[in-house]
N, C-alpha and C positions, 0 to 999 in steps of 0.2 A: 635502826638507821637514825641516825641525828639530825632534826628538824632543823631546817633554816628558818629566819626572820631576817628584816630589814627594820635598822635601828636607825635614830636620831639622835645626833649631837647636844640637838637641841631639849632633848629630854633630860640629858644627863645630870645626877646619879638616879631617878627614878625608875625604877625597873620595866621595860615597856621590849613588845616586838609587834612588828607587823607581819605575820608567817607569810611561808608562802605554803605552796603545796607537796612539795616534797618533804620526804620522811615515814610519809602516813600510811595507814594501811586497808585504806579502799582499793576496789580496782574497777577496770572496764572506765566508762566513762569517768568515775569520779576517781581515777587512780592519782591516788597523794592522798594531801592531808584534808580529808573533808572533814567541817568539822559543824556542819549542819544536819540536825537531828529532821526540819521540816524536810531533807531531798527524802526521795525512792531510796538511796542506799542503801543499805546493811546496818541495823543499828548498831549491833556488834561491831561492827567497822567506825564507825562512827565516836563512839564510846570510847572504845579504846583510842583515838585519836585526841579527844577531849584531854581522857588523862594522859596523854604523852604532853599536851601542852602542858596541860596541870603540874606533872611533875618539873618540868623546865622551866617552871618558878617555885616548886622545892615546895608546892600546896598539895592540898587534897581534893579530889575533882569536882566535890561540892563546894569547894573554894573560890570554885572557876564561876563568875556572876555572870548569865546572859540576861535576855531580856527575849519579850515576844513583839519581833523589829514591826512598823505599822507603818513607814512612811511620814512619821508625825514631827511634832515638836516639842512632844512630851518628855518629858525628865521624871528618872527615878532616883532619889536619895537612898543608899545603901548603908544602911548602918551594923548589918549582921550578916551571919550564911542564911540562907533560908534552911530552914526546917522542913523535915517531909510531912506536916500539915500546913503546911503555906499554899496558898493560894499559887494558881499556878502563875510562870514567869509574868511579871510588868508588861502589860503594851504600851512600849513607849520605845523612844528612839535613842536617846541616852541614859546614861548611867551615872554619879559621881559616889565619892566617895572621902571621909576623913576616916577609916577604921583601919588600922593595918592591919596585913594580912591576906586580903583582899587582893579578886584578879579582878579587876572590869576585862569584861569581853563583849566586840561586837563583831557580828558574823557580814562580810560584803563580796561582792562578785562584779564587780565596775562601781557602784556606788562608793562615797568616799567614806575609811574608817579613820576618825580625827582622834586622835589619844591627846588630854590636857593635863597639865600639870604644874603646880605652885610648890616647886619645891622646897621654899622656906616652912609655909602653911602646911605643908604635908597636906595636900585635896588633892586628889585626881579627879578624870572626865574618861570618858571615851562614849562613842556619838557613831549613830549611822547615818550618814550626812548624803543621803540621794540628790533630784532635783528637786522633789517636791518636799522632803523636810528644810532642807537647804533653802529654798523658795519662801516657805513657811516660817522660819526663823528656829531651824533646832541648837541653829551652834553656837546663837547668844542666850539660847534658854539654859545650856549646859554653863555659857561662863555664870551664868547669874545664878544656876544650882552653885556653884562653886562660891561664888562671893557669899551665899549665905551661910558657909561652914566655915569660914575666913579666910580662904584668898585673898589674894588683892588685885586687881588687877593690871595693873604695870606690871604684877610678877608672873601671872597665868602665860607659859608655851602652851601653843597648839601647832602638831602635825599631820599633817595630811596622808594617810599611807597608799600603797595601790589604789590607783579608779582608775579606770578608763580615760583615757583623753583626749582632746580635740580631735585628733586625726583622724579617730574610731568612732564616733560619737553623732551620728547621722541623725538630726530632728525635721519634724515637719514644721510648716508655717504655724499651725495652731499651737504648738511649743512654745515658738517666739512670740506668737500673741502674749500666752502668761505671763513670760517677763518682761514683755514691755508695756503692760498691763499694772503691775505692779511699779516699775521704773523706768523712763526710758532710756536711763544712761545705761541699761542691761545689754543693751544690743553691742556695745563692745566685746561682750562673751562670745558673741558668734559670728561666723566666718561662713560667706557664701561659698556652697557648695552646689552640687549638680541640680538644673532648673531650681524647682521651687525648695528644693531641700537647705538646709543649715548647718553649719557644723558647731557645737558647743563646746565651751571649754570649762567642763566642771570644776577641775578643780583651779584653776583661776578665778572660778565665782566663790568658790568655799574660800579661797583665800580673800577675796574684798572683803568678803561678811564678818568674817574673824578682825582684818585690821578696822571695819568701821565699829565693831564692837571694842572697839579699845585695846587691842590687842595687838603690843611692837614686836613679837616676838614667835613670827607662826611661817611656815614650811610645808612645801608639798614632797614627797620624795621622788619625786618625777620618774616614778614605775607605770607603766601603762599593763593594767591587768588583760587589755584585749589584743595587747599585739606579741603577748609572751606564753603563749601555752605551756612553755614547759615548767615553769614558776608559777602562773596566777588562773584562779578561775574567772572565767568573765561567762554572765548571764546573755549578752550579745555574742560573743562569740557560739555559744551552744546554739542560738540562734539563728544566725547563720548558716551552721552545719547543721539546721534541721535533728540536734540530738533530742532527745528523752528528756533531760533532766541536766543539772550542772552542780558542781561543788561550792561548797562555801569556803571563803577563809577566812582566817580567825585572827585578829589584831587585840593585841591582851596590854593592860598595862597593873600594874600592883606597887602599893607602899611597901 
């Protein structure tokens, strides 16, 4: 079955998708394209999903770069494939990269997956951009992994893919503490919702972050991962339905 992704204009000619979950070949809860090795799934299920990505950018599945995702603001520069005596994956949040060839992969389930690219410079990025890396500053530590392999930044796109949004996106007051804690122009992101609850708007915060980091040239693709089951995994929606476990999907972008 042939996988889909959701592409951007704005990336163009850099080779980039945002999957969804269809094509893949888990089932039962994670049925699509799971393409996270941490769920319960089937690794065998799992694996072979990897390289069906893998192959639809025409790599080999140790081509395909992840990372071991933390919540952070850490950056990994990638300069090779790993070796199977390498240390195991990066804990860190993003990825970049000047080596062609190369797939940056970040695995998300509502949190936002950011794919960047200078494509005079030939640098790519791609970012797991939560509230708390996003909070943290992961997505100007990625342009600035980038400027040091020569970007520039008036030329760095950044796109926002699937996350969950405002409408789905139910916080307590101690949330809003944090970000108005940090700034209190933050409280624009959120919208009162029932008594003391709030609603946030993720990926309108990832996007202020990205343009106060210098950046005229960035896009969300306005997919909400928690109101589309039959396309995206969302880790609140599994919640909700009280399930087991939920799928990853995988947003890849390569030189």
């Amino acid at each position: 079955m042939t996988l889909e992704f959701v592409a951007s204009d704005l990336l163009t000619p850099i080779e980039h998708g945002f999957f969804t979950r269809k094509g893949g070949a888990s089932s039962g809860i994670f049925l699509g394209l799971n393409c996270g090795t941490g769920s319960s799934d089937q690794r065998e299920a799992v694996l072979l999903n990897r390289a069906r990505v893998a192959e639809t950018f025409t790599v080999a599945p140790e081509q395909l770069i992840g990372m071991h995702q933390v919540h952070s603001a850490a950056v990994s520069v990638v300069t090779d494939v790993p070796s199977p005596t390498d240390e195991p994956r990066p804990k860190v949040d993003a990825l970049v990269t000047a080596t062609p060839g190369l797939v940056l992969s970040v695995l998300t389930a509502d949190c936002q997956p950011v794919l960047f690219a200078d494509p005079e410079a030939r640098v790519i990025g791609a970012a797991h951009a939560g509230w708390r890396g996003t909070l943290d500053g992961v997505l100007e530590a990625t342009v600035e992994a980038m400027l040091s392999l020569g970007a520039q930044r008036d030329r760095i796109r950044a796109v926002i893919g699937p996350s969950i949004s405002q409408r789905a996106y139910e916080v307590g007051p101690e949330f809003f503490d944090d970000f108005l804690l940090q700034d209190q122009d933050n409280a624009r992101f959120f919208a009162q919702g029932t008594g003391d609850r709030m609603m946030f708007d993720l990926p309108a915060f990832g996007l202020s972050r990205l343009r106060a980091a210098g950046l005229a040239h960035c896009e969300w693709t306005r997919h909400c991962t928690y109101s589309d089951p039959e396309r995206f995994y969302s880790y609140r929606r599994t919640t909700h339905a009280k399930e087991a476990d939920y799928g990853r999907l995988i947003s890849c972008i390569r030189l």
